[in-house]
C-alpha positions in Angstrom: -187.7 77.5 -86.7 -190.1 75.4 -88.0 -193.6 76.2 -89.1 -196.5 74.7 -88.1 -199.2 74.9 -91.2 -203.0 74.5 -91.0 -204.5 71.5 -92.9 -205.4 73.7 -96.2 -202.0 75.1 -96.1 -200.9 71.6 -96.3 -202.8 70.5 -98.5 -201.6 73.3 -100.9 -198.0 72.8 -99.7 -198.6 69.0 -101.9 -199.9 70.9 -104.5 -197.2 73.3 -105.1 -194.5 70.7 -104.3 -195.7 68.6 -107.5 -196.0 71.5 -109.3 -192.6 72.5 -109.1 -190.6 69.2 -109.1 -192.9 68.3 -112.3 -194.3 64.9 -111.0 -197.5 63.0 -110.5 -199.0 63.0 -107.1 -198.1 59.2 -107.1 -194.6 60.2 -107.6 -194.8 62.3 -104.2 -196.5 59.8 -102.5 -193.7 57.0 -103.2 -191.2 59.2 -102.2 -193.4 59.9 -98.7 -193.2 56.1 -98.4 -189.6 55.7 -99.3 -188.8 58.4 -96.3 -191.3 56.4 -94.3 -189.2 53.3 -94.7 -185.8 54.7 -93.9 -187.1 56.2 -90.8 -188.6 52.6 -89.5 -185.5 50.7 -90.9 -183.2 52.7 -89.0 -185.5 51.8 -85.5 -186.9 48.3 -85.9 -185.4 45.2 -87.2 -186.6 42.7 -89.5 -187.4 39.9 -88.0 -190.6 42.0 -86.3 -193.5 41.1 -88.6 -195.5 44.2 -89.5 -198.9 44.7 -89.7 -200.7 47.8 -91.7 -203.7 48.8 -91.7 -204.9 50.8 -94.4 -207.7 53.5 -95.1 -208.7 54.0 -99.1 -207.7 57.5 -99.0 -204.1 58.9 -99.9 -203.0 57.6 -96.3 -204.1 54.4 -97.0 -201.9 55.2 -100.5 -199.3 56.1 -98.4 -199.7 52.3 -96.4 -199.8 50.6 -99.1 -196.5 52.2 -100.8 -194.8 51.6 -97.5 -196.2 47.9 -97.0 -194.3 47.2 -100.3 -190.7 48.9 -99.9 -190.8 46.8 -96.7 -191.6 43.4 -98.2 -189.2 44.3 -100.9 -186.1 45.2 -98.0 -186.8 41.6 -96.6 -189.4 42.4 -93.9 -192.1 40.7 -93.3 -195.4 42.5 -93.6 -199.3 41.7 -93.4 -202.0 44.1 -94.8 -205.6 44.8 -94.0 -208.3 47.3 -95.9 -210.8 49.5 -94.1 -213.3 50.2 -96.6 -215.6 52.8 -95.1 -218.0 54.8 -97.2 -215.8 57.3 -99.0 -214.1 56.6 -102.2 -211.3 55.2 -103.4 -208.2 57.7 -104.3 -206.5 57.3 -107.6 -203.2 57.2 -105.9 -204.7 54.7 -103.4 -205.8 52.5 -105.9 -202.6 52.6 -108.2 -200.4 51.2 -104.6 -202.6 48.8 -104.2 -201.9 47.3 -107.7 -198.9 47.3 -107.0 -198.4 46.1 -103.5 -201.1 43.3 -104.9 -198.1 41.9 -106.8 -196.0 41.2 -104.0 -198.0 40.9 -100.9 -201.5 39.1 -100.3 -203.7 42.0 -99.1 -207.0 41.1 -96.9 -210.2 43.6 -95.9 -210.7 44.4 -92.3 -214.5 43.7 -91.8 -217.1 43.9 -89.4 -216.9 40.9 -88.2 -213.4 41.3 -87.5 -211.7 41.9 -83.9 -207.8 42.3 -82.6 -207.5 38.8 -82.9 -206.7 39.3 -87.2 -203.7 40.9 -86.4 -202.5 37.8 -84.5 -198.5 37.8 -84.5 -197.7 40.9 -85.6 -195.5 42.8 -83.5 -195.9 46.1 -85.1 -198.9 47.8 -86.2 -198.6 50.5 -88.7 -201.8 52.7 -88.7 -202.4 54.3 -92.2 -206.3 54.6 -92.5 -206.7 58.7 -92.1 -204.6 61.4 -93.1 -204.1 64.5 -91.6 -207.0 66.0 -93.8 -209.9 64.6 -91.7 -212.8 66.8 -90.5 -215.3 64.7 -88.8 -214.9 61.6 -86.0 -214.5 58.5 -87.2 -217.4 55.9 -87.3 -218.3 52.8 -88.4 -215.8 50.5 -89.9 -213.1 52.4 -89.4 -214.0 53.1 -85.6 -214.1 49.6 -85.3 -210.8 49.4 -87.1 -209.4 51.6 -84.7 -211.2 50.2 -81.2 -209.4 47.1 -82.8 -205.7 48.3 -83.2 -205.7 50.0 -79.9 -206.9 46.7 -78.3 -204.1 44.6 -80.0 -201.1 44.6 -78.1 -197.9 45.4 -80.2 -195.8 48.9 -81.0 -198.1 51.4 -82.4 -196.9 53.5 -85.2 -198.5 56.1 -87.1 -197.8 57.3 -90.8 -198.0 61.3 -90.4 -201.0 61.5 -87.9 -202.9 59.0 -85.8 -206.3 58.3 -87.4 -208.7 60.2 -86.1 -206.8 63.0 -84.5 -207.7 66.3 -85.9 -204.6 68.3 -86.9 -205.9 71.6 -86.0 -208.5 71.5 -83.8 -209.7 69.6 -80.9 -210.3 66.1 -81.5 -213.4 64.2 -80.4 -214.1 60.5 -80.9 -211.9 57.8 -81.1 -208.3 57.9 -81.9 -205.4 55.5 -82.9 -203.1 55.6 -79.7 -199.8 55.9 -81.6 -196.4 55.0 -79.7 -194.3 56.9 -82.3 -196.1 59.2 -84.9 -194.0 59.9 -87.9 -195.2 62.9 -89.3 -194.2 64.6 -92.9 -191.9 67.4 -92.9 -193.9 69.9 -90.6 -195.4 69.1 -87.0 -198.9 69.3 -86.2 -200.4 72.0 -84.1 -202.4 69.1 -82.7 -198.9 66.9 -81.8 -198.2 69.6 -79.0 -200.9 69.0 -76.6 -201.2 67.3 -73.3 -204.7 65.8 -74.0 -203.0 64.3 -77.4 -199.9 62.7 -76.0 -201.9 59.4 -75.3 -202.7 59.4 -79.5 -199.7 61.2 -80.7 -196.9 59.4 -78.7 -192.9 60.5 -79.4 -193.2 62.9 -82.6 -190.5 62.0 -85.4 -190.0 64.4 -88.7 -189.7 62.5 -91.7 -188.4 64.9 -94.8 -190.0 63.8 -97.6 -189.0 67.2 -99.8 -191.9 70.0 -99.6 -191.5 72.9 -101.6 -189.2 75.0 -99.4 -190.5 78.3 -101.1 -194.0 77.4 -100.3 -192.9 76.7 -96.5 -190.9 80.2 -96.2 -193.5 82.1 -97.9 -196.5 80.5 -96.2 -198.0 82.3 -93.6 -199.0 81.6 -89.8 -198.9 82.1 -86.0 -197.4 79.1 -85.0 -193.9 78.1 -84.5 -191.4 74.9 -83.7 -188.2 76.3 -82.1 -185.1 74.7 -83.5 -181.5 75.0 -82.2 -180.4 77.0 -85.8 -183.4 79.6 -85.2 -182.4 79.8 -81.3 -178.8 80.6 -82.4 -179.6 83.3 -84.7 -181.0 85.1 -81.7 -177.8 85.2 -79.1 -175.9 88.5 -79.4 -172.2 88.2 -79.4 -169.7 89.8 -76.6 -167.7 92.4 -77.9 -163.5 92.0 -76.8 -164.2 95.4 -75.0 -167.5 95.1 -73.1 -167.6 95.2 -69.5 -170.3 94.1 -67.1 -172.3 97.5 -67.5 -173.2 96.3 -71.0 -174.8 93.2 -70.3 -177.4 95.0 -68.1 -178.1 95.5 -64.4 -181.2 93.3 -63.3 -182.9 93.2 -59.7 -184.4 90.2 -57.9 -187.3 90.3 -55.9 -187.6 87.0 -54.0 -187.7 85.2 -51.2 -188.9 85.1 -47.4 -189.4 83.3 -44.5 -189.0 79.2 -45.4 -188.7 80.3 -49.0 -185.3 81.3 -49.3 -184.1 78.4 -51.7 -186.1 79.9 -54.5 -184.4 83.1 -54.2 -180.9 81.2 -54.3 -181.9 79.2 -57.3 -183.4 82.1 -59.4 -180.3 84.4 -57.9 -177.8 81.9 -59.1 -179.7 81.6 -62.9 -179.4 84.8 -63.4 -176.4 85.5 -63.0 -175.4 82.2 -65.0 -177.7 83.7 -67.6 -174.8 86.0 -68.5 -176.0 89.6 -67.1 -173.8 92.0 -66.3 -175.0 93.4 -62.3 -177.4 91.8 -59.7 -179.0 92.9 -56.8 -181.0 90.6 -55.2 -184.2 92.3 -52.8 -184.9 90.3 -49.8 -186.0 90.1 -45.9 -183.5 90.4 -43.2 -184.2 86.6 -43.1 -182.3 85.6 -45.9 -179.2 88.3 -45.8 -176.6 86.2 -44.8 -178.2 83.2 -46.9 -177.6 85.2 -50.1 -174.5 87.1 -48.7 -173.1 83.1 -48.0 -174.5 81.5 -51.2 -174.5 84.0 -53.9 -171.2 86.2 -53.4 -171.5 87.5 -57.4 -174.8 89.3 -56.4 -175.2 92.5 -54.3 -178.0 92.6 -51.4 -180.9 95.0 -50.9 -182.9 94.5 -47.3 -185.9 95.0 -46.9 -187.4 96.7 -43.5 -189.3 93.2 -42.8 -187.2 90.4 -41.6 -189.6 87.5 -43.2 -191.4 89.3 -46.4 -191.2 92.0 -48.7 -192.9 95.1 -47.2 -191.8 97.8 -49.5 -190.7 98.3 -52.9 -187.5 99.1 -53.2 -185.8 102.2 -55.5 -186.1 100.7 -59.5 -184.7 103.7 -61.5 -181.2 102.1 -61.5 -182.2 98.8 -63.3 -183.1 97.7 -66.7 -185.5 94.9 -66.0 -187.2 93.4 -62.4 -187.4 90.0 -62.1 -190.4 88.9 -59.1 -192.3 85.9 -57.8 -189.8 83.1 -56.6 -190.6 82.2 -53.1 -192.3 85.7 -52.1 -195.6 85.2 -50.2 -198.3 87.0 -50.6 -198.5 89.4 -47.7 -200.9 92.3 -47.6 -197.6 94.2 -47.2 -196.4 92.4 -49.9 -199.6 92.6 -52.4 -199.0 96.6 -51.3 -195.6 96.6 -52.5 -196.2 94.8 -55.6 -198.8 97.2 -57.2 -196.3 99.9 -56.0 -193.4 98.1 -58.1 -195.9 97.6 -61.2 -196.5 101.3 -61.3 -192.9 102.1 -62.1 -193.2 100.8 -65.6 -190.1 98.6 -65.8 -190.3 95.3 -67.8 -190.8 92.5 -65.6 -190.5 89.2 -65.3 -193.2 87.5 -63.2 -193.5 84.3 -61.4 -194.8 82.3 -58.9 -196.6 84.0 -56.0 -196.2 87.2 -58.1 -198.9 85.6 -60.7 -200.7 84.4 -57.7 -201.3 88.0 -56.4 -202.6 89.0 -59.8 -204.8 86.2 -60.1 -206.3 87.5 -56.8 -206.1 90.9 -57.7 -207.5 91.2 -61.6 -208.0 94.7 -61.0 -204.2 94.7 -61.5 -203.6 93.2 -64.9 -203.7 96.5 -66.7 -200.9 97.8 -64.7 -198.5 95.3 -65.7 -195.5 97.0 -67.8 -195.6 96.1 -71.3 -192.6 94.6 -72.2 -193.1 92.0 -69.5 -192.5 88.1 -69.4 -195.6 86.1 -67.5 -194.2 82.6 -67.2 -197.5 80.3 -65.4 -197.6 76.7 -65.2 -201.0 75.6 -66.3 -202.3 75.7 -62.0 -201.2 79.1 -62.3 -202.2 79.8 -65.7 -206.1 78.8 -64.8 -206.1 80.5 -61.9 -205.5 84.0 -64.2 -207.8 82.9 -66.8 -210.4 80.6 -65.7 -210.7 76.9 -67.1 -210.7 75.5 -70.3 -212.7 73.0 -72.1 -209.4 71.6 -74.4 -206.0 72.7 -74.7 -207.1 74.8 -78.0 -208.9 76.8 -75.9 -206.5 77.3 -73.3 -204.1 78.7 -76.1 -206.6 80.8 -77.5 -206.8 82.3 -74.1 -203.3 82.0 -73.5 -202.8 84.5 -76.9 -205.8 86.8 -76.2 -204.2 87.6 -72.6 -200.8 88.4 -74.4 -202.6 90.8 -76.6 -204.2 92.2 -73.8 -202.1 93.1 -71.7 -199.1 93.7 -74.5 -196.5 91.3 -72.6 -194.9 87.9 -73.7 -197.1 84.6 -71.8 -194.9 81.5 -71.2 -197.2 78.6 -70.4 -194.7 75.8 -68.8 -194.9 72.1 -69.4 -193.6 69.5 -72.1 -193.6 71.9 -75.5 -193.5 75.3 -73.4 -195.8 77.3 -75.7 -194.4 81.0 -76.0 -197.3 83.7 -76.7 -196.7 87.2 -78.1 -198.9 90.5 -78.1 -198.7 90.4 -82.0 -200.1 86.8 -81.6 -197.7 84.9 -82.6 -196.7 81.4 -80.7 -193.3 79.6 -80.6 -193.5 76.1 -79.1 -190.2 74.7 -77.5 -188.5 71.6 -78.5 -186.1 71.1 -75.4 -186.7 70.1 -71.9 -187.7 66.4 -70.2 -190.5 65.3 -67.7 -187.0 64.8 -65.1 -187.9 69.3 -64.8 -191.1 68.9 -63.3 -189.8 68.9 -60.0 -189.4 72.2 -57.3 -187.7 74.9 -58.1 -187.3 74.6 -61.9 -189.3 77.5 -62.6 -187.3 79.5 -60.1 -184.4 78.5 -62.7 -186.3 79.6 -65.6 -187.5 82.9 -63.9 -183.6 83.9 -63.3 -182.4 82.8 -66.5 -185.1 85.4 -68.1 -184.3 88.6 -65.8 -180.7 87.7 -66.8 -181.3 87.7 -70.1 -184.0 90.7 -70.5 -181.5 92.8 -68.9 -179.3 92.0 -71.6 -181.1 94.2 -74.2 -183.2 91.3 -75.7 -186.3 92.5 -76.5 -189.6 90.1 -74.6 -190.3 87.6 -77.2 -186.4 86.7 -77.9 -185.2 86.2 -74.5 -188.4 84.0 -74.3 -187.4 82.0 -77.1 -183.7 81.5 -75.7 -184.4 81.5 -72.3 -186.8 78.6 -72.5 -184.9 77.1 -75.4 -181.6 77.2 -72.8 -183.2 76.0 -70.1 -184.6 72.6 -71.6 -181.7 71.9 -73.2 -180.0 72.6 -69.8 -182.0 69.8 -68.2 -181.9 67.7 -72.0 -177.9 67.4 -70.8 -178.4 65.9 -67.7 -181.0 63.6 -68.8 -178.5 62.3 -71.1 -176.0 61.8 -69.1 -177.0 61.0 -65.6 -181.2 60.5 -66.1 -184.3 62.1 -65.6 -184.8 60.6 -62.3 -182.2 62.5 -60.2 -182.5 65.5 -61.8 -183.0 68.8 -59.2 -183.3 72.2 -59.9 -179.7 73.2 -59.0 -178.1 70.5 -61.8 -180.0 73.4 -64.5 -177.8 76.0 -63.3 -174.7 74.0 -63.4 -175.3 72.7 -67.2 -176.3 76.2 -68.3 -172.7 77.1 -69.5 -172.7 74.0 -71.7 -176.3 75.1 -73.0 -174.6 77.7 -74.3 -171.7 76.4 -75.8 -173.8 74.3 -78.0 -175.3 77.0 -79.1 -171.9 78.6 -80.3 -171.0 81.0 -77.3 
């Protein structure tokens, strides 16, 4: 998996990189640009004139480096100078020297508007780096009021200017349609409130000190299909189903029946070894009709769960999909949280806690919380920016000693040792009903299979975006329902070598 790095880590990432390889920070920063290039030749052609826009920091280095490589691969390309107050790098002014050569170079001013970068089609923003600490103002704010205004493709070299990498951003930002960062992602790129700045996220290797990288330190992770892969545990040529776990289901009632069915039908496509599914009367011959592979367990009420039913028999309880929130049912829940088996919890499951706080500290540890962000506030409280909502997304893992999945684009994954794996798989075609009942079944599947709370996190949410990833692919985002998940989850898996 990848690691995600603070700014000072990065910073010192450079540092050791040039140490090592035994070359001049110029010599890094040309071979940035030269990555740069091959990354934009590959996705634009060359009869779109280019426009760069360049700070007179090592970004603005970095502009400048790739403003000539372009003009010397036949592109057209036009460049403009912010000069704000700050100095001039050495590296910044050695590229301009020699982009000087080849290219005529003009200063954005303050008289200037949108209208300077008249027929450009692309803009390439390179006036802050991923170093900045403050808003931007003055010239450069105009600069970037300016570039947002212009209409044309947006792209930004390793951060938008004036995003903050690792913290909440305030002031304004260059509103990037593709971001093409350097090496490692930002924390910052993995936002909702960024998305607008950041755009579609590219890595561009431009060959950091892998030694530095292993060795550095941090909290927050990228997922990656080879670190996913490392995780899945083999089947042995004499296993049989009692060794991939028995997992029970408690789901479902009156009208709600479908959720059962989809997280029923996840499971069991999640590879564990038993299921029994607890339900109302209501939905016995649904599940009986629907799900054959899983065994039934009634409970007394016809429409909701009244009772909890015996656990001792099962490794891990899966609860939430479609279950109400009865006072019989609330009853039955606190009963089922007292017996101390890992859970997996969803849905109205998480509702009735959020009622309920007094319950939080009976939740088993071990467990899997898996909120969208509704959910997640209602548990929590609001937020102010999505840093804080991690922050609290972490400190409630610690708390109560259980893995928190927050769903949406870049499912962040929190641990109780405070660690936090974002996922790379999955497509806005999920966000539609049921999707979480998919994701719930896959995880009670795949906790019962003897994989500890943070892995079957990581794989389950890993499997599950790259479940929905295939359809997109082939048939669209559009048309996608909860069901087509379960039916690509055997390919999911194949991909990832089982």
């Amino acid at each position: 998996m990848l690691k995600i790095l603070s700014t000072e880590q990065i910073r010192s990432l450079d540092a050791a990189t040039i140490q090592k390889d035994g070359i001049a920070s110029i010599d890094l920063m040309e071979r940035a640009c030269q990555s740069f290039v091959n990354w934009y030749v590959e996705r634009f052609d060359s009869t779109k004139k280019i426009g760069i826009v360049c700070g007179t920091g090592n970004n603005g280095g970095d502009g400048l480096g790739v403003a000539r490589i372009l003009s010397e691969w036949g592109y057209y390309v036009k460049v403009w100078i912010v000069k704000g107050s700050g100095n001039e790098t050495d590296d910044f002014k050695t590229n301009l020297g020699r982009v000087q050569e080849r290219i005529s170079v003009d200063n954005f001013t303050e008289s200037s508007t949108a209208d300077i970068f008249s027929g450009c089609s692309i803009l390439i923003d390179a006036i802050f780096g991923s170093g900045l600490s403050r808003p931007a103002d003055g010239i450069q704010a105009k600069a970037i009021q300016a570039i947002n205004t212009y209409s044309s493709v947006r792209i930004a070299i390793d951060i938008p200017s004036g995003l903050f990498a690792d913290k909440h951003s305030i002031g304004i930002i260059v509103k990037a349609h593709h971001t093409a960062a350097f090496q490692l992602p930002k924390l910052s790129f993995l936002f909702p409130e960024n998305y607008e700045y950041v755009g579609e996220w590219h890595l561009v290797d431009i060959g950091l000190d892998k030694t530095f990288i292993k060795e550095a330190k941090t909290n927050f992770y990228y997922l990656t299909k080879k670190s996913v892969m490392k995780i899945l545990k083999p089947r042995s040529t004499f296993d049989h189903k009692g060794d991939h776990g028995k997992a029970l289901l408690i789901a479902g009632s009156f009208g709600k029946m479908g959720a059962c069915v989809l997280s029923a039908r996840a499971c069991l496509r999640a590879g564990v070894g038993l299921l029994t599914v607890h339900i109302p009367k209501v939905g016995y011959s649904i599940l009986q009709s629907t799900v054959p592979e899983a065994m039934v367990s009634v409970d007394p009420n016809n429409e909701f769960l009244s009772e909890s039913p015996i656990l001792n028999s099962f490794d891990v309880i899966g609860i939430g999909p479609g279950l109400g929130q009865n006072p019989e049912t609330i009853a039955a829940f606190i009963k089922i949280l007292s017996e101390g088996k890992p859970m997996v919890i969803d849905a109205d499951a998480l509702n009735i806690l959020s009622s309920h706080r007094e319950m939080f500290h009976t939740i088993p540890s071990g467990s899997i919380l898996t909120p969208h962000p509704k959910e997640f506030e209602r548990m929590v409280g609001p937020w102010k920016d999505d840093f804080e909502r991690l922050e609290k997304q972490i400190q409630l893992s610690i708390e109560i000693k259980s893995v928190i999945i927050l769903k949406g684009a870049h499912t962040s994954i929190a641990t109780p040792e405070g660690r936090v794996y974002f996922n790379s798989t999955g497509n806005p075609g999920m966000a539609t009903g049921g999707s979480g009942d998919v994701l719930t079944g896959i995880l009670t599947g795949l906790r019962a299979q003897k994989y500890s709370a943070e892995e079957t996190a990581i794989l389950g949410v890993y499997l599950h975006g790259l479940s929905g990833d295939l359809w997109a692919r082939e048939k669209g985002m559009n048309s996608l329902v909860a069901s087509d998940l379960i039916e690509l989850l055997p390919r999911a898996y194949k991909i990832l070598g089982v």
